[in-house]
PQR file with spaces between the fields and no chain letter, atoms N, CA, C, O and H, PARSE charges and radii, in Angstrom:
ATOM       1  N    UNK     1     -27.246  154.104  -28.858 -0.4000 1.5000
ATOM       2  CA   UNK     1     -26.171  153.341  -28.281 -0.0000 2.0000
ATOM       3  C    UNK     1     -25.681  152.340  -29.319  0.5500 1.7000
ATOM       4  O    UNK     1     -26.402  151.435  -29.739 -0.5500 1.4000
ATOM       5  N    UNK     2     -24.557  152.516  -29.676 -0.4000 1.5000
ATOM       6  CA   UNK     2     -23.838  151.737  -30.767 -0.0000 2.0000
ATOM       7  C    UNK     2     -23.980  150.316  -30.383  0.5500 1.7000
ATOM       8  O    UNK     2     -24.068  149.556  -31.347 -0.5500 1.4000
ATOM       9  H    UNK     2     -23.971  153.251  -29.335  0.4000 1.0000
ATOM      10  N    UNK     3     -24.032  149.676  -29.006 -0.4000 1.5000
ATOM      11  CA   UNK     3     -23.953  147.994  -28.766 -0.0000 2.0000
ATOM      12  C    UNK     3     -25.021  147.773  -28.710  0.5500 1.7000
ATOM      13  O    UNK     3     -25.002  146.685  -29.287 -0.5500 1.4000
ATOM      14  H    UNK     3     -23.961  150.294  -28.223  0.4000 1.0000
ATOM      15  N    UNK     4     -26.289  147.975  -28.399 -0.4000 1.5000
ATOM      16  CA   UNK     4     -27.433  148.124  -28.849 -0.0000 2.0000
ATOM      17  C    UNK     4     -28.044  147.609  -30.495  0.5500 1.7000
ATOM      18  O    UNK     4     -28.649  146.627  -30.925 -0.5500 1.4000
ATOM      19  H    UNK     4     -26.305  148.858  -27.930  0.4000 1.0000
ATOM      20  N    UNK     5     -27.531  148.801  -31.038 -0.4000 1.5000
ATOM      21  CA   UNK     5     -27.342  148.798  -32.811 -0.0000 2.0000
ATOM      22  C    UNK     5     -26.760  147.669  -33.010  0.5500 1.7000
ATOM      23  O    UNK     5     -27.641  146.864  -33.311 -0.5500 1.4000
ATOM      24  H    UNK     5     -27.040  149.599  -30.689  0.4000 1.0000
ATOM      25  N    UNK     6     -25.468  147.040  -33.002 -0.4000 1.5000
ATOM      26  CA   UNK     6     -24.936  146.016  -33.201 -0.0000 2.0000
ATOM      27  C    UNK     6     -25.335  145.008  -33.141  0.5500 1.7000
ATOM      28  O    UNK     6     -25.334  144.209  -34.078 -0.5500 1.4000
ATOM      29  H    UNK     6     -24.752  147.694  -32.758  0.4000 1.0000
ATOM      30  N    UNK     7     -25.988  144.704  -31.476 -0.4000 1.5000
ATOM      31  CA   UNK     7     -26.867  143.426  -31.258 -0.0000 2.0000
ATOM      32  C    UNK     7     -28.102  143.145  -31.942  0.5500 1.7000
ATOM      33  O    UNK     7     -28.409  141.984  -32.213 -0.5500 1.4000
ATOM      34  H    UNK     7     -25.989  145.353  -30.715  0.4000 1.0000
ATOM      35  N    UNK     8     -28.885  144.199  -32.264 -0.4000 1.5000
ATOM      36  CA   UNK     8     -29.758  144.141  -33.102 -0.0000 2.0000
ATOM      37  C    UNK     8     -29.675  143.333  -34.404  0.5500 1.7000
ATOM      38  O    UNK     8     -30.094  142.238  -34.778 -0.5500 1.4000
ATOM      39  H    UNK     8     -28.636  145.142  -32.044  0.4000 1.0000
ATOM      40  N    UNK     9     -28.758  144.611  -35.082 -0.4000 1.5000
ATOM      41  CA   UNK     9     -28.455  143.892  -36.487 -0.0000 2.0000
ATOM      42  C    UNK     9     -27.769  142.443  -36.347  0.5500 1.7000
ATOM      43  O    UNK     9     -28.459  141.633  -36.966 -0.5500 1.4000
ATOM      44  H    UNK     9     -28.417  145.500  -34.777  0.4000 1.0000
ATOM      45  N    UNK    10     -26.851  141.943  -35.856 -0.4000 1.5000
ATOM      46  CA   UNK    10     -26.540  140.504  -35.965 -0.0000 2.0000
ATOM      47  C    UNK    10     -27.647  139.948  -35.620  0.5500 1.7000
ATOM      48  O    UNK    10     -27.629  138.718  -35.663 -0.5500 1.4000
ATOM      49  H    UNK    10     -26.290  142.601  -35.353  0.4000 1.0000
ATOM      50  N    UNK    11     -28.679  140.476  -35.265 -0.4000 1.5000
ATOM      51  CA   UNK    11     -30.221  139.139  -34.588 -0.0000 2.0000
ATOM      52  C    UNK    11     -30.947  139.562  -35.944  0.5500 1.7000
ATOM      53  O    UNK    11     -31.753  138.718  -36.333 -0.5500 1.4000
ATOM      54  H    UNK    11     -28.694  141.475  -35.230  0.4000 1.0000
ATOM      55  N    UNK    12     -30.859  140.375  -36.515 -0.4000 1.5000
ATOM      56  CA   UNK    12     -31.266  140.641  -37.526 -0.0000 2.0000
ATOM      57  C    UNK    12     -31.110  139.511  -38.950  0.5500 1.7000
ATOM      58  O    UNK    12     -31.872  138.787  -39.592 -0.5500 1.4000
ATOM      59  H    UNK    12     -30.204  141.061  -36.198  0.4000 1.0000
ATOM      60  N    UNK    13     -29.648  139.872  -38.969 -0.4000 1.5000
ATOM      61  CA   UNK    13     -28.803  139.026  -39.806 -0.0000 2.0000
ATOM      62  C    UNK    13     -28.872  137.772  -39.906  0.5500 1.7000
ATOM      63  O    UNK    13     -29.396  137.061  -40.764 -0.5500 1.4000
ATOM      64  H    UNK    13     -29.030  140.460  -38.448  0.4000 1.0000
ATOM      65  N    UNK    14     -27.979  137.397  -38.424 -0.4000 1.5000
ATOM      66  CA   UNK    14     -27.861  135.816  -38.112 -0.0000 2.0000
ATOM      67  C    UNK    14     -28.849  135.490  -37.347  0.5500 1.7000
ATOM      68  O    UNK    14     -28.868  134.297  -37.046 -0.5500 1.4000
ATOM      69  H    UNK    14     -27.553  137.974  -37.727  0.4000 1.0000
ATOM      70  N    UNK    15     -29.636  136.103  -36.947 -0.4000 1.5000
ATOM      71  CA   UNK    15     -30.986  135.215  -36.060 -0.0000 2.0000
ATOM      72  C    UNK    15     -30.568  135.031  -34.761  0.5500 1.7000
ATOM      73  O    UNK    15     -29.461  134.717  -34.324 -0.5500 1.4000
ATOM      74  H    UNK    15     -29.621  137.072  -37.191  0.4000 1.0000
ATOM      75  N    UNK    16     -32.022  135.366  -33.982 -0.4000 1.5000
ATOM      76  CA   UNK    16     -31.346  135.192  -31.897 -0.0000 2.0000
ATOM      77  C    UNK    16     -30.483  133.712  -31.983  0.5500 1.7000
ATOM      78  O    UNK    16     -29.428  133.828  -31.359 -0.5500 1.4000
ATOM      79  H    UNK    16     -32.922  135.622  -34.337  0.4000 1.0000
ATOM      80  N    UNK    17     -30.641  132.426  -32.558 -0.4000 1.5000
ATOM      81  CA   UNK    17     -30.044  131.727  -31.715 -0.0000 2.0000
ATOM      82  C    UNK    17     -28.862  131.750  -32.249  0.5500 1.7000
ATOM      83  O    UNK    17     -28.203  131.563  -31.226 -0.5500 1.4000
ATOM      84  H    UNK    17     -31.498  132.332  -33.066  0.4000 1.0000
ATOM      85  N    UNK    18     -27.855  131.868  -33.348 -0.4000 1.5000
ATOM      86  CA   UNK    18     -26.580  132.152  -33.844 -0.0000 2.0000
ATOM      87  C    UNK    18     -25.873  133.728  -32.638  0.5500 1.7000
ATOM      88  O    UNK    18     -24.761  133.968  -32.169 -0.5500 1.4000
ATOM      89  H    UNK    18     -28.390  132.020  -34.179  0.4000 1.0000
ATOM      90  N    UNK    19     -27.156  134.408  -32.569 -0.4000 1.5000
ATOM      91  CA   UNK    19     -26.776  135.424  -31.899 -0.0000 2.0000
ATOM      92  C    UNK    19     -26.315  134.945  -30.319  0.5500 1.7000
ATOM      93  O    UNK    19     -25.158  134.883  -29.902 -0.5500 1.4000
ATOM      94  H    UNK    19     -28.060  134.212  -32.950  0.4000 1.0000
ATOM      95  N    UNK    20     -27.427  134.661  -29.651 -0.4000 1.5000
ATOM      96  CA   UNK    20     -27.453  133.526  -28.231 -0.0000 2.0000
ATOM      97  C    UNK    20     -26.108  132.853  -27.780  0.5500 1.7000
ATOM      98  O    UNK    20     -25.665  132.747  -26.636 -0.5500 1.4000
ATOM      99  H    UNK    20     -28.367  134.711  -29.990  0.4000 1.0000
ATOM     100  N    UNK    21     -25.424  132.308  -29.294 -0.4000 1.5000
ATOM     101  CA   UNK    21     -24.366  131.812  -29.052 -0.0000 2.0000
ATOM     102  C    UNK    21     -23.102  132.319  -28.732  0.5500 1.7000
ATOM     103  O    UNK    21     -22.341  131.613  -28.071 -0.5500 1.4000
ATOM     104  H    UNK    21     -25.784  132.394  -30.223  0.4000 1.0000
ATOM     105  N    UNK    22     -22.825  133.224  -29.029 -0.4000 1.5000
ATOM     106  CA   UNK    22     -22.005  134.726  -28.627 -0.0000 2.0000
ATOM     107  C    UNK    22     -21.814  134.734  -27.351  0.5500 1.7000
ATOM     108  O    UNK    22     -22.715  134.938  -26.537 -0.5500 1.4000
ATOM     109  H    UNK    22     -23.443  133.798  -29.566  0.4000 1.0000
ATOM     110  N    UNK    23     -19.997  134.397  -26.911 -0.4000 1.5000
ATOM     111  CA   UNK    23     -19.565  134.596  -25.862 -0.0000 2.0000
ATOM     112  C    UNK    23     -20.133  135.722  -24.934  0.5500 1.7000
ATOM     113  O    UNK    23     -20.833  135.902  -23.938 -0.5500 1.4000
ATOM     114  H    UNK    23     -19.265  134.231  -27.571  0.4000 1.0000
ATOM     115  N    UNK    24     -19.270  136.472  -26.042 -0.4000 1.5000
ATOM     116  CA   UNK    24     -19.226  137.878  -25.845 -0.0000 2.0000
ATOM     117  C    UNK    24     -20.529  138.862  -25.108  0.5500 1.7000
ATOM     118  O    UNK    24     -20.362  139.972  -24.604 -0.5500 1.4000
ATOM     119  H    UNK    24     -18.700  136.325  -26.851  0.4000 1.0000
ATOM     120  N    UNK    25     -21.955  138.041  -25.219 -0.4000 1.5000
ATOM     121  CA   UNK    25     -23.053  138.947  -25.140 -0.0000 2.0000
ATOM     122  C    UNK    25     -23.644  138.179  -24.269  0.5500 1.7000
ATOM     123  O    UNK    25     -24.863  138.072  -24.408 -0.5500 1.4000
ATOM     124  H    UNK    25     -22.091  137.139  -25.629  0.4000 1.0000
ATOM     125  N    UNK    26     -23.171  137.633  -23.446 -0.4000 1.5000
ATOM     126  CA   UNK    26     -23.750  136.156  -22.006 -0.0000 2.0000
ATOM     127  C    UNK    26     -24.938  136.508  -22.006  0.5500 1.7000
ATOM     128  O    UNK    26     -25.382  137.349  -21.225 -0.5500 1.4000
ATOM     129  H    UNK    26     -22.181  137.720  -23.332  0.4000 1.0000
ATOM     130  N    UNK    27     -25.822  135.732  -23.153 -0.4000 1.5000
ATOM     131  CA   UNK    27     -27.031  136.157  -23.511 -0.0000 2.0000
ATOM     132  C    UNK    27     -27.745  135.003  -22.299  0.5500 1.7000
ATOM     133  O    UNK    27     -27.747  133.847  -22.721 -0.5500 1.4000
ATOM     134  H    UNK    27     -25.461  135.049  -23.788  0.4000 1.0000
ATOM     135  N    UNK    28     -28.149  135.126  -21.323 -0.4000 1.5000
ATOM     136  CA   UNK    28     -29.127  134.251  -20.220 -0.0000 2.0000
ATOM     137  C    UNK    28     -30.612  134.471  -19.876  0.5500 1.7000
ATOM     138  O    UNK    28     -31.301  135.489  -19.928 -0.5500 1.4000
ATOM     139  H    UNK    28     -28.147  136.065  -20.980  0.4000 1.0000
ATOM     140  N    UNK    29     -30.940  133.009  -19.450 -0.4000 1.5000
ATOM     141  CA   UNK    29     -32.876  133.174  -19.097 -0.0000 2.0000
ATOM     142  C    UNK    29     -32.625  133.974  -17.896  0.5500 1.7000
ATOM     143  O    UNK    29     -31.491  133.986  -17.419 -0.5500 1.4000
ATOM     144  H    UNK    29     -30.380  132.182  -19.408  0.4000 1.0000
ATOM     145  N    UNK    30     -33.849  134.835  -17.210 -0.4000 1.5000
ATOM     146  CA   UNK    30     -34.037  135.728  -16.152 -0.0000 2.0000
ATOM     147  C    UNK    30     -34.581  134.796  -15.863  0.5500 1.7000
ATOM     148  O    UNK    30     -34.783  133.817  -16.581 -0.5500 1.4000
ATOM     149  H    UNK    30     -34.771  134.826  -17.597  0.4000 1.0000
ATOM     150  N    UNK    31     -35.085  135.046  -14.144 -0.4000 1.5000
ATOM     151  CA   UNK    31     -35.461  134.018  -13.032 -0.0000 2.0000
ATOM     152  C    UNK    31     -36.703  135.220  -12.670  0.5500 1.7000
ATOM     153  O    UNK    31     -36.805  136.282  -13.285 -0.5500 1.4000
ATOM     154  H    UNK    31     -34.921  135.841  -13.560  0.4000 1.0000
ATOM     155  N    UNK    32     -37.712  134.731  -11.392 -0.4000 1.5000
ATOM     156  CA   UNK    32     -38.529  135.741  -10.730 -0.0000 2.0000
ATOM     157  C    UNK    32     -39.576  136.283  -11.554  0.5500 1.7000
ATOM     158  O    UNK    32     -40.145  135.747  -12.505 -0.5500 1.4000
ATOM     159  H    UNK    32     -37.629  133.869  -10.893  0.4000 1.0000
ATOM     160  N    UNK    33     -39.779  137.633  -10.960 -0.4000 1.5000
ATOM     161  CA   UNK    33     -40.538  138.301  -12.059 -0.0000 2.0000
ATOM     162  C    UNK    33     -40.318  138.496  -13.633  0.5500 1.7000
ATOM     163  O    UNK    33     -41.005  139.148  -14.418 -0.5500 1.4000
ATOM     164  H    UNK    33     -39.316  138.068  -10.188  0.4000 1.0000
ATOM     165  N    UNK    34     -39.209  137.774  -13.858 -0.4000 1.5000
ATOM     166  CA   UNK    34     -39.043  138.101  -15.260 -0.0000 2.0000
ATOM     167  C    UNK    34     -38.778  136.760  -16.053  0.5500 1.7000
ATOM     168  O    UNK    34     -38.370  136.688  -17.212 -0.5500 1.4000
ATOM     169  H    UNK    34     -38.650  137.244  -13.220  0.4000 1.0000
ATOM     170  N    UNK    35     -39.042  135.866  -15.332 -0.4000 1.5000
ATOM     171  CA   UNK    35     -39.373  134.595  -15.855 -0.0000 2.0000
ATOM     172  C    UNK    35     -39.771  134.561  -17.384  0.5500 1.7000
ATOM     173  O    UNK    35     -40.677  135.313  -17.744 -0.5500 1.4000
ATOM     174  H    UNK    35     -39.373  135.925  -14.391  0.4000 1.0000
ATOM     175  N    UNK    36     -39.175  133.765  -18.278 -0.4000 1.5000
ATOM     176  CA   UNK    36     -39.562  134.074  -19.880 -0.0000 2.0000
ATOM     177  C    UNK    36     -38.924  135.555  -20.627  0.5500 1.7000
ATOM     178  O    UNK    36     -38.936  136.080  -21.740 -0.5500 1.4000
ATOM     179  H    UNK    36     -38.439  133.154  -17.986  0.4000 1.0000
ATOM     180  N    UNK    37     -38.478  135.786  -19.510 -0.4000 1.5000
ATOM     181  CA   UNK    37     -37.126  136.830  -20.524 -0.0000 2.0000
ATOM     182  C    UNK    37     -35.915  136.670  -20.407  0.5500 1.7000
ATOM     183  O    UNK    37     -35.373  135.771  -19.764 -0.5500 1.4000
ATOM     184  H    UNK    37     -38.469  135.360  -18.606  0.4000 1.0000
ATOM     185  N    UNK    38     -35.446  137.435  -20.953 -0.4000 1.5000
ATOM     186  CA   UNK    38     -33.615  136.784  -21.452 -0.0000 2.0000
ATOM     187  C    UNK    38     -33.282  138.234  -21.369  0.5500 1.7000
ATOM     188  O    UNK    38     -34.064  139.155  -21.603 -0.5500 1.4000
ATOM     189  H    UNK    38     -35.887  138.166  -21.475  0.4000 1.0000
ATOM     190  N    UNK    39     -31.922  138.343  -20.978 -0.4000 1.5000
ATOM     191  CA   UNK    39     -30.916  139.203  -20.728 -0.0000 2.0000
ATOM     192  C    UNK    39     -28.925  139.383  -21.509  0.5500 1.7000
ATOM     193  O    UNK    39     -27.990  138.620  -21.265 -0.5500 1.4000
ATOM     194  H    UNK    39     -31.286  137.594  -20.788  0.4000 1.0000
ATOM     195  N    UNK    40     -28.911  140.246  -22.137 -0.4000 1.5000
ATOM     196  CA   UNK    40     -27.895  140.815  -23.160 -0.0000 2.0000
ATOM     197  C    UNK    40     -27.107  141.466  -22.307  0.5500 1.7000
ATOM     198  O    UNK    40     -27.708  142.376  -21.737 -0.5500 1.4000
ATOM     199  H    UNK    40     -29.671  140.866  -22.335  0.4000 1.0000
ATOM     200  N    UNK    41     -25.905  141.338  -21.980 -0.4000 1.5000
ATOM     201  CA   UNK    41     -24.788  142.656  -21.817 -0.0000 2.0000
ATOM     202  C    UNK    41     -24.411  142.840  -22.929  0.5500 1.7000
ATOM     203  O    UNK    41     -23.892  142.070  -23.738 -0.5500 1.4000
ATOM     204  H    UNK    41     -25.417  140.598  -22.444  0.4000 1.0000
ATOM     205  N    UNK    42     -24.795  144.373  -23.011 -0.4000 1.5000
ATOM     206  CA   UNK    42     -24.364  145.107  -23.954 -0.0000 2.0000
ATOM     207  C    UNK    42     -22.836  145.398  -23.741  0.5500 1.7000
ATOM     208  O    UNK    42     -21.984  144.900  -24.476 -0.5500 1.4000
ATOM     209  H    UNK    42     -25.216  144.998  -22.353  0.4000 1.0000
ATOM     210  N    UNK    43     -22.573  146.135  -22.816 -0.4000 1.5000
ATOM     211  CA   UNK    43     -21.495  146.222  -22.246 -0.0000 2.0000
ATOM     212  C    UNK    43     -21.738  146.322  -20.429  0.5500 1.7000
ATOM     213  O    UNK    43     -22.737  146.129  -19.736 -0.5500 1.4000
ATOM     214  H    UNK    43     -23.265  146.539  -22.219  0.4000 1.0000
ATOM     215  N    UNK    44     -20.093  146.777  -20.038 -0.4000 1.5000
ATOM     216  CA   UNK    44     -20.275  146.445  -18.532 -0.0000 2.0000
ATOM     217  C    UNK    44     -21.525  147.269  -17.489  0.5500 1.7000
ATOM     218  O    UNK    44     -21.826  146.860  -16.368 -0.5500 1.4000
ATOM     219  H    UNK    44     -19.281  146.934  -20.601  0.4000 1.0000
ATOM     220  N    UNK    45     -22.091  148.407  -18.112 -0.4000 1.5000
ATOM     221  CA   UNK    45     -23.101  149.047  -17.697 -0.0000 2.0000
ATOM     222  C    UNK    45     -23.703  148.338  -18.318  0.5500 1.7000
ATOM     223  O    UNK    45     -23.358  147.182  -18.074 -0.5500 1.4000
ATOM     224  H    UNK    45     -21.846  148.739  -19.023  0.4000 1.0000
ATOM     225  N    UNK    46     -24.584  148.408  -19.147 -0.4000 1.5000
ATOM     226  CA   UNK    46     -26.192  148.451  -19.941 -0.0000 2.0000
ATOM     227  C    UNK    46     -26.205  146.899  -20.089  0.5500 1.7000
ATOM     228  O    UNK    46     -25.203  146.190  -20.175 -0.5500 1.4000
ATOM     229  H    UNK    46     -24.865  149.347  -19.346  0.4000 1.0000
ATOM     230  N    UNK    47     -27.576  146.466  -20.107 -0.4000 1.5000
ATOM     231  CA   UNK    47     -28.097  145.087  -20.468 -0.0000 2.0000
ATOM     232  C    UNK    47     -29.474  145.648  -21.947  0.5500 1.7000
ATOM     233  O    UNK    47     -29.836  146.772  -22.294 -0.5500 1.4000
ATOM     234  H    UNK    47     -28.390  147.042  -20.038  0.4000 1.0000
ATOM     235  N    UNK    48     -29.806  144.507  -22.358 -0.4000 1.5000
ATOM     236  CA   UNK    48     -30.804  144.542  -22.868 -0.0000 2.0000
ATOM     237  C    UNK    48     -31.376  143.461  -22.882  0.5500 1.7000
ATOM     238  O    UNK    48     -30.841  142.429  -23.288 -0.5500 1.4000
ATOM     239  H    UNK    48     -29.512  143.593  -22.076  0.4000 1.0000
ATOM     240  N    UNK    49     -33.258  143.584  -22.173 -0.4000 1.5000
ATOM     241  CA   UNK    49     -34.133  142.490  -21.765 -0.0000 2.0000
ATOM     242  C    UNK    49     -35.102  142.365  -22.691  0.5500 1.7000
ATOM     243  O    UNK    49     -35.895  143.255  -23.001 -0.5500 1.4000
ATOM     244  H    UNK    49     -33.693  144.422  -21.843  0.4000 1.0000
ATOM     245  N    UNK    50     -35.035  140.842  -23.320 -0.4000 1.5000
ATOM     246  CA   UNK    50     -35.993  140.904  -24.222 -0.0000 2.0000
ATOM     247  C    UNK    50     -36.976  139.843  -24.139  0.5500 1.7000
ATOM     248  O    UNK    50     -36.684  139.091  -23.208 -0.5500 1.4000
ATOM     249  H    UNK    50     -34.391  140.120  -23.068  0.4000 1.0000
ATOM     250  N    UNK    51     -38.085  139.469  -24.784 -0.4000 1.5000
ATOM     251  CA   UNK    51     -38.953  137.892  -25.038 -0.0000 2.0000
ATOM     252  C    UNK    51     -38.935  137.803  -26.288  0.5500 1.7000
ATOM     253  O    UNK    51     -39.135  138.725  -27.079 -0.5500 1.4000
ATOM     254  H    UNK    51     -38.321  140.080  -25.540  0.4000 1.0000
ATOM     255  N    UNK    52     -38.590  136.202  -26.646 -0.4000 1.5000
ATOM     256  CA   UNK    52     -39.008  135.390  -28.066 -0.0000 2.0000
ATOM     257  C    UNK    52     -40.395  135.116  -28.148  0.5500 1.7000
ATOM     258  O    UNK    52     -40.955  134.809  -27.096 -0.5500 1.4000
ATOM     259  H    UNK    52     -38.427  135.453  -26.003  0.4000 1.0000
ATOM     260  N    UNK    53     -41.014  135.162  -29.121 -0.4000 1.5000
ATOM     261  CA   UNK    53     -42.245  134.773  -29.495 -0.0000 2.0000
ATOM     262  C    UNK    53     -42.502  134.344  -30.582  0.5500 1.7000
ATOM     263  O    UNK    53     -42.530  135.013  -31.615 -0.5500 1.4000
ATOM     264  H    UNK    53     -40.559  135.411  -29.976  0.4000 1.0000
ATOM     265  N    UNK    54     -42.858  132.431  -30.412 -0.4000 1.5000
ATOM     266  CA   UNK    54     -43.073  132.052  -32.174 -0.0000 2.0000
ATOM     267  C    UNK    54     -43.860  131.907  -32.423  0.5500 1.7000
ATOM     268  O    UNK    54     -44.730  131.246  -31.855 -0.5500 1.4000
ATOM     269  H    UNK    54     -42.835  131.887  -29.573  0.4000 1.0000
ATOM     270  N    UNK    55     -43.921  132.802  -33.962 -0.4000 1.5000
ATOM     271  CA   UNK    55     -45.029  132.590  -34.884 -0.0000 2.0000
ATOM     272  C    UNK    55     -44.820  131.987  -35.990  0.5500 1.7000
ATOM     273  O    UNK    55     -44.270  132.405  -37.009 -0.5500 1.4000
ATOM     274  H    UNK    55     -43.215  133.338  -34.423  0.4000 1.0000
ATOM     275  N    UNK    56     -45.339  130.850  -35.730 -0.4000 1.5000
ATOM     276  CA   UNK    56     -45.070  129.602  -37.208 -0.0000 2.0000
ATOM     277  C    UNK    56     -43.478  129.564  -37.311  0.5500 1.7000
ATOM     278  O    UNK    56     -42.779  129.465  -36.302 -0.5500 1.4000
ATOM     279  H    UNK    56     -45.785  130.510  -34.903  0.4000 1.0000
ATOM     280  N    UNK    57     -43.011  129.640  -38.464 -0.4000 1.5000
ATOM     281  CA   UNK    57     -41.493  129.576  -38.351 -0.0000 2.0000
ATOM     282  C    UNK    57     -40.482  131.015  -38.166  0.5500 1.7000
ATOM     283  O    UNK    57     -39.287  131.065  -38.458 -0.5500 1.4000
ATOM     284  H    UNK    57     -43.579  129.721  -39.283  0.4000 1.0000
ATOM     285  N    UNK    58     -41.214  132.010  -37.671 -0.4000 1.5000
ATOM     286  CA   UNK    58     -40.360  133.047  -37.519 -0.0000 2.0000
ATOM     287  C    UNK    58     -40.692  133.322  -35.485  0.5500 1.7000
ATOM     288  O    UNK    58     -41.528  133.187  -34.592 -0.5500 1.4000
ATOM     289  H    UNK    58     -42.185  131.970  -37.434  0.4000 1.0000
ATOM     290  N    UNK    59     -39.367  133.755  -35.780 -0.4000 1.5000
ATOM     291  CA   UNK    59     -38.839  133.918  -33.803 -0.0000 2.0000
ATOM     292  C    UNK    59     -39.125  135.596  -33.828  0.5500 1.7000
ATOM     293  O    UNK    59     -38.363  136.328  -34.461 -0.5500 1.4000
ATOM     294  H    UNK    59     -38.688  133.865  -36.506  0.4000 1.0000
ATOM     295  N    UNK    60     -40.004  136.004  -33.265 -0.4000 1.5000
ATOM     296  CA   UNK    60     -40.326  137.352  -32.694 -0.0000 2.0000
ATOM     297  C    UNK    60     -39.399  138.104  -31.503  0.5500 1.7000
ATOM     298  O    UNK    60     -39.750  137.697  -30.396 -0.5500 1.4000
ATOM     299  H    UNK    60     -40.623  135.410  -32.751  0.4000 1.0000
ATOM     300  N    UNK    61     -38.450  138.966  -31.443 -0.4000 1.5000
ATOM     301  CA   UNK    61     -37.920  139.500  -30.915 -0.0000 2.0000
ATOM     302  C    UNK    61     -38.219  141.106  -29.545  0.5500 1.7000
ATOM     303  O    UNK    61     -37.688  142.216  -29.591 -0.5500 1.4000
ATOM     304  H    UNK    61     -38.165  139.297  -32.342  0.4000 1.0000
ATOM     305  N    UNK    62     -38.989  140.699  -28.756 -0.4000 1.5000
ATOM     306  CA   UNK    62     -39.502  141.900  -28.388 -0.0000 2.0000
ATOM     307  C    UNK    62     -38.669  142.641  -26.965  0.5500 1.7000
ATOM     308  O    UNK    62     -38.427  142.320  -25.801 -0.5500 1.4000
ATOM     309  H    UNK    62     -39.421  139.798  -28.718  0.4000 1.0000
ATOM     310  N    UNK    63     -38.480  143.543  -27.668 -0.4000 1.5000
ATOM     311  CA   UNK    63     -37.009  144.392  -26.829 -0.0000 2.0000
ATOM     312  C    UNK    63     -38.265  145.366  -25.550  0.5500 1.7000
ATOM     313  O    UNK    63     -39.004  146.304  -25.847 -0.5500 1.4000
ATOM     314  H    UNK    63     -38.677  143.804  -28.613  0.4000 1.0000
ATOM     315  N    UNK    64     -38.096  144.681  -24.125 -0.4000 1.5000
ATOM     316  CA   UNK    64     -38.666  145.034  -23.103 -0.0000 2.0000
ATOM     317  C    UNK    64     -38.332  146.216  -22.390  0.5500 1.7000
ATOM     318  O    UNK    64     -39.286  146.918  -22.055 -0.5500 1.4000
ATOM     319  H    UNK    64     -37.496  143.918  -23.883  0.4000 1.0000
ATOM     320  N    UNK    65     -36.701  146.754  -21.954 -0.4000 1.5000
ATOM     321  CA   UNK    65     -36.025  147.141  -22.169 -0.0000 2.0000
ATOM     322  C    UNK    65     -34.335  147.359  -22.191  0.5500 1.7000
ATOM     323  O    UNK    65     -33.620  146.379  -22.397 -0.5500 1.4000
ATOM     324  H    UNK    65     -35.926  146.184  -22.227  0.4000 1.0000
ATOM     325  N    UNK    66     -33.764  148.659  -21.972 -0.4000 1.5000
ATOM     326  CA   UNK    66     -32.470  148.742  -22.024 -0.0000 2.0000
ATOM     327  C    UNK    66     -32.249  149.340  -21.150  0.5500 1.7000
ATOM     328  O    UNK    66     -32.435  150.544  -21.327 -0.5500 1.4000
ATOM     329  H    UNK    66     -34.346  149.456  -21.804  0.4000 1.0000
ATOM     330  N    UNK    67     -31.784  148.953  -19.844 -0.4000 1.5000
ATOM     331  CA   UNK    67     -31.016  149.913  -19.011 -0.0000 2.0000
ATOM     332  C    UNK    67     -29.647  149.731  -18.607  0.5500 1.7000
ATOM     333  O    UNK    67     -28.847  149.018  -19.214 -0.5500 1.4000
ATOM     334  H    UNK    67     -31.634  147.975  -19.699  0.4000 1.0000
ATOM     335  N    UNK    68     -29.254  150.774  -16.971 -0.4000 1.5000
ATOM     336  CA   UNK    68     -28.364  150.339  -17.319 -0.0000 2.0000
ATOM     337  C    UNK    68     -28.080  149.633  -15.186  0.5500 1.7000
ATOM     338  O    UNK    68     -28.361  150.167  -14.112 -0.5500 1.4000
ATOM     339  H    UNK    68     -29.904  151.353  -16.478  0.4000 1.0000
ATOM     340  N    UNK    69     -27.455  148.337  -15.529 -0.4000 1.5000
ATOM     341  CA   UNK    69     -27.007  147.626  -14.849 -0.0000 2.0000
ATOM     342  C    UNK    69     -26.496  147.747  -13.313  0.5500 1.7000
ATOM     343  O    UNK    69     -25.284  147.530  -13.323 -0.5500 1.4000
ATOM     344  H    UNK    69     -27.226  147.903  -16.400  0.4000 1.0000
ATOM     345  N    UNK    70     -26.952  148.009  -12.007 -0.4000 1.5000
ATOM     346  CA   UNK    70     -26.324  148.317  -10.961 -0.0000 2.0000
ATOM     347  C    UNK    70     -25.529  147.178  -10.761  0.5500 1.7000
ATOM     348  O    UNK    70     -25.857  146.270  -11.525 -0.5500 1.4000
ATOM     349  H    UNK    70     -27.937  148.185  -11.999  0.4000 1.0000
ATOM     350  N    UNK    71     -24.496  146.871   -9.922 -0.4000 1.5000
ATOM     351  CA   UNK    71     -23.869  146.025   -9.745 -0.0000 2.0000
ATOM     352  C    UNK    71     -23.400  146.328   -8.215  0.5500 1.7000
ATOM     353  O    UNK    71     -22.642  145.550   -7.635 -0.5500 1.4000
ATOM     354  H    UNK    71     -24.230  147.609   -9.302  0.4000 1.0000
């Protein structure tokens, strides 16, 4: 999935929180059972759910998963 790929590499690049900042990707904390994860629209179907994890000065990115969105 190409928006997928994309989001990646800019977290890659510019790092989750330059990324975070991105209108475009209403990157938000989850509530409930998913408390401590964060949520990506990829686009109007698909999300992608992930957790930060720091180690010393690097932000760990762990992609939980990708589905796609009922509404």
């Amino acid at each position: 999935m190409a928006a997928y790929y994309t989001w990646s590499k800019t977290v890659e690049i510019d790092g989750i929180c330059k990324t975070r900042a991105l209108p475009g990707y209403h990157d938000e904390p989850l509530k409930g059972d998913r408390k401590g994860q964060r949520s990506v629209r990829l686009n109007k179907a698909y999300r992608v759910i992930y957790e930060e994890t720091e180690s010393g000065n690097v932000i760990l990115i762990g992609v939980q998963e990708v589905n796609k969105h009922e509404y």
